[in-house]
N, C-alpha and C positions, 0 to 999 in steps of 0.2 A: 669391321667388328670381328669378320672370321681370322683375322691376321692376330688379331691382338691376342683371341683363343688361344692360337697356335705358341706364339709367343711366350705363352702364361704357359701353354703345358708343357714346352719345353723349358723355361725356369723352374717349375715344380719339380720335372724329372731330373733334374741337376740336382735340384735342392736334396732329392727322395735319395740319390746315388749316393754323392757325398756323406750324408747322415748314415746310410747303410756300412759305407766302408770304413769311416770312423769308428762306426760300432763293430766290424767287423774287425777291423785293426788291435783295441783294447784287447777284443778274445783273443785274436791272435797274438800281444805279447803275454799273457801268460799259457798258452799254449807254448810258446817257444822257452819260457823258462822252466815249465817242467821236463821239455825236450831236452834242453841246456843240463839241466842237473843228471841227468840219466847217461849224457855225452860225458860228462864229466866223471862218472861215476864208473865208467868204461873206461877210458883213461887210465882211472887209478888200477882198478883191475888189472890190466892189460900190463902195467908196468911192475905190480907185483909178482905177476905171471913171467915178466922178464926176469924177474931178480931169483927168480926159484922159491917164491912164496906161493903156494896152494889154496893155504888154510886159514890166514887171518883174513880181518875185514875192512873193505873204505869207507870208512865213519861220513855220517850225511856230511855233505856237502856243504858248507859257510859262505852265505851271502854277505860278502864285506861292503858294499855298495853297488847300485847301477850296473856298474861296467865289471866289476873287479867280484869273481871266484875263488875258494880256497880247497882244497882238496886236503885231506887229512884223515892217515891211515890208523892202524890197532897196532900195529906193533914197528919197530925198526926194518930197514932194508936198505937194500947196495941197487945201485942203479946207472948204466952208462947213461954221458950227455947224448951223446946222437938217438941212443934208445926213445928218449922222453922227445928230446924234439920231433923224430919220426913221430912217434903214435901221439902227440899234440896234433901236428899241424894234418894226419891223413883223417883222424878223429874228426877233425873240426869240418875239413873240408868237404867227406863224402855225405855229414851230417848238414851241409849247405850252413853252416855257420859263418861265422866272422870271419875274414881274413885276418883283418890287422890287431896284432894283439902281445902282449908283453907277458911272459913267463916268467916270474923268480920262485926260487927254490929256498925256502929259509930253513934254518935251521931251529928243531923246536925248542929247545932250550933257551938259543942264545939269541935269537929272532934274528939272524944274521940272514945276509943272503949269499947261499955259498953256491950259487949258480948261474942264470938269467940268459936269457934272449928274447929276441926281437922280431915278429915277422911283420914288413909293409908292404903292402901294393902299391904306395906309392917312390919309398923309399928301397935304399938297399938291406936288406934282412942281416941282423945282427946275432949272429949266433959265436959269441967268443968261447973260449976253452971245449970246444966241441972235439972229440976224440979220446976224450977221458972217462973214468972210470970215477964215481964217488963212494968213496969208503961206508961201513953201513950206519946208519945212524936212523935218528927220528928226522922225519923230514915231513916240512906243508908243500904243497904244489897251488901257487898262488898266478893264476891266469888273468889277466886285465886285459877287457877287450876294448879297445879305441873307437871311438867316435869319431863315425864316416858322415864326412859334412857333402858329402854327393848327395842327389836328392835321384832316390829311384822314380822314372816317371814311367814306368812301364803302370802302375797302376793309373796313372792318370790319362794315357791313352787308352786304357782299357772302359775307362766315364766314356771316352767320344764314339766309343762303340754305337749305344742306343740312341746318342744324340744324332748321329752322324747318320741310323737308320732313319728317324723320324724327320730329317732333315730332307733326304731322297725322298719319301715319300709326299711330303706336303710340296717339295719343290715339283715334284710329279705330275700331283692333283694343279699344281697355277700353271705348269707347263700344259698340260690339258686343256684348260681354261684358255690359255691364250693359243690353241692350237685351234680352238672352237671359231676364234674370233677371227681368224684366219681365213676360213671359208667362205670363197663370194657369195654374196646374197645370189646373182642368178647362175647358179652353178645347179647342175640338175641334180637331185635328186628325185627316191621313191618313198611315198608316203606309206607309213607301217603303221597303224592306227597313230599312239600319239609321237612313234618315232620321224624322223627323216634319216633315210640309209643312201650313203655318199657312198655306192661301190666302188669309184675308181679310187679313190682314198682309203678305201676300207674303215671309217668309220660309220658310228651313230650319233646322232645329235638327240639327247630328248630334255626338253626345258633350259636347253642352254647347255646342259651336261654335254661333256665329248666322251662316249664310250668306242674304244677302240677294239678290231676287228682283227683276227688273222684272215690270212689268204683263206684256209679251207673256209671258215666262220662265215664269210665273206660271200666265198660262190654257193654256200648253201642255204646262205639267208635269201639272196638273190634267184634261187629254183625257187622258194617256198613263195616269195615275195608275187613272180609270176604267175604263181598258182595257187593264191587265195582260197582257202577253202576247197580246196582238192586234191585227192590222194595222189604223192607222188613216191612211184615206185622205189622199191630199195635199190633194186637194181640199176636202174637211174641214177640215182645219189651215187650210189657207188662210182658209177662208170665216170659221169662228167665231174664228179670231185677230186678220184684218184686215178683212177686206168685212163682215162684220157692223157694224162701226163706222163702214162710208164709207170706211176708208183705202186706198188706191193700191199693192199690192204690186209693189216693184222688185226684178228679178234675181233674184237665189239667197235672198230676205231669206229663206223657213223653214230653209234649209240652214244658213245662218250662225245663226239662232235656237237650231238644234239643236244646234249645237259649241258655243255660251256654254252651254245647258243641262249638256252632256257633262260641260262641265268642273266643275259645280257637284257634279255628282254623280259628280266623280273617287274619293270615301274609299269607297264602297262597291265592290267589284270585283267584285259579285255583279247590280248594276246594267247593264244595256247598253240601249242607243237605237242600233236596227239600221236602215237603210236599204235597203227594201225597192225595187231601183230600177224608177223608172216607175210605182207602184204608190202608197207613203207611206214611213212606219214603224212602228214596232212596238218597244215599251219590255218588257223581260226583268227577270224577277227573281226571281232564285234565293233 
């Protein structure tokens, strides 16, 4: 029954991810098309700025379809190729835009196209009549960006994230479980009211549960363990828990020792680890 739990809540949590990102996604493309139009709209700037224009303006921006941008200025201007292709393609790039994408240049009158190029990542970039000068005229700057059939999967490794936690953890809790079943029945332990404490293992067993021990956790459940109901000094804990081994005790380390121990031995409520202060402690059990 608990497997099946487990099973459902990690379906649900795919199901909840999924849904989140989709919706997150929709925001995101029009977040990127008001980004797009303002990228755009820098462009056109930026080239009037080339041409020796200060003072006119880049009239909004013309959605021709999907993929396809139009740029279109207030008055005439003169414009090198290489100029336009620069400030396209460093526009596009430092703004994490589109690589692949088709430039022409028409002319407003005659709707001609009196310019064009090409950039791919997959292909070789096609930038023909590049090193020339255009005479000044009315001009649109019409951008189409290409449809990348790659499938980004970085957001999809990014779902097995949480999956991939919840997956550690429950395979934890069965590894536990059968770490429980592992232990011979006549293998000694110490009875802790409703614990059994496996010192050479460093675990606890209670109700079948396996709660697992460190070293220090370990030799000082094992002072308290011998000394039931009796104060054992600090100085004591100190010594056979760290200085006996050389080690350098900092700050509060048996105090914090003794609240990870607490908590292991929260299911017994007949258990208590009393703090006798200035003195030690002293472990109860009813």
């Amino acid at each position: 029954m608990k497997n099946k739990i487990y099973i459902f809540a990690l379906v649900l949590l795919a199901v909840c991810i999924i849904s989140a990102k989709s919706f997150m996604e929709k925001k995101q493309d029009t977040f990127s098309e008001k980004h797009l139009n303002i990228v755009l709209r820098n462009i056109g700037h930026q080239l009037l700025l080339k041409s020796g224009d200060s003072t006119s303006t880049v009239l909004p921006i013309k959605k021709i379809n999907n993929q396809t941008f139009q740029i279109e200025f207030q008055n005439p201007f003169i414009f090198g190729h290489d100029d336009l292709i620069e400030l396209i393609s460093k526009n596009l790039k430092i703004n994490y835009l589109p690589s692949d994408y088709i430039v022409n240049v028409l002319n407003c009158n005659k709707s001609a196209v009196v310019f064009g190029f090409e950039m791919s990542t997959k292909n070789d970039n096609l930038t023909p009549c590049s090193g020339r000068m255009q005479s000044i005229g009315c001009y649109v700057v019409q951008i189409e960006f290409l449809e990348n059939t790659s499938t980004n999967i970085y957001p999809y490794l990014l779902l097995l994230i949480p999956l991939a936690f919840m997956g550690y953890f429950f395979s934890k809790k069965i590894l536990k479980n059968e770490k429980s079943t592992q232990l011979p029945d006549n293998e000694e332990f110490i009875s802790i009211g409703s614990f059994q404490f496996y010192e050479q293992k460093n675990v606890l067993i209670h109700n079948s549960e396996l709660i697992e021990l460190t070293e220090n956790e370990s030799k000082l459940l094992k002072i308290f363990a011998e000394n039931q109901n009796q104060l054992v000094d600090r100085e004591r804990l100190l010594k056979e828990i760290w200085e006996d081994k050389g080690s350098i005790v900092v700050g509060r380390s048996l105090d914090v020792l003794v609240s990870k121990l607490r908590k292991k031995l929260i299911n017994d409520e007949g258990i208590k680890i009393i703090n006798i202060h200035g003195k030690g402690y002293k472990m109860t059990v009813e």
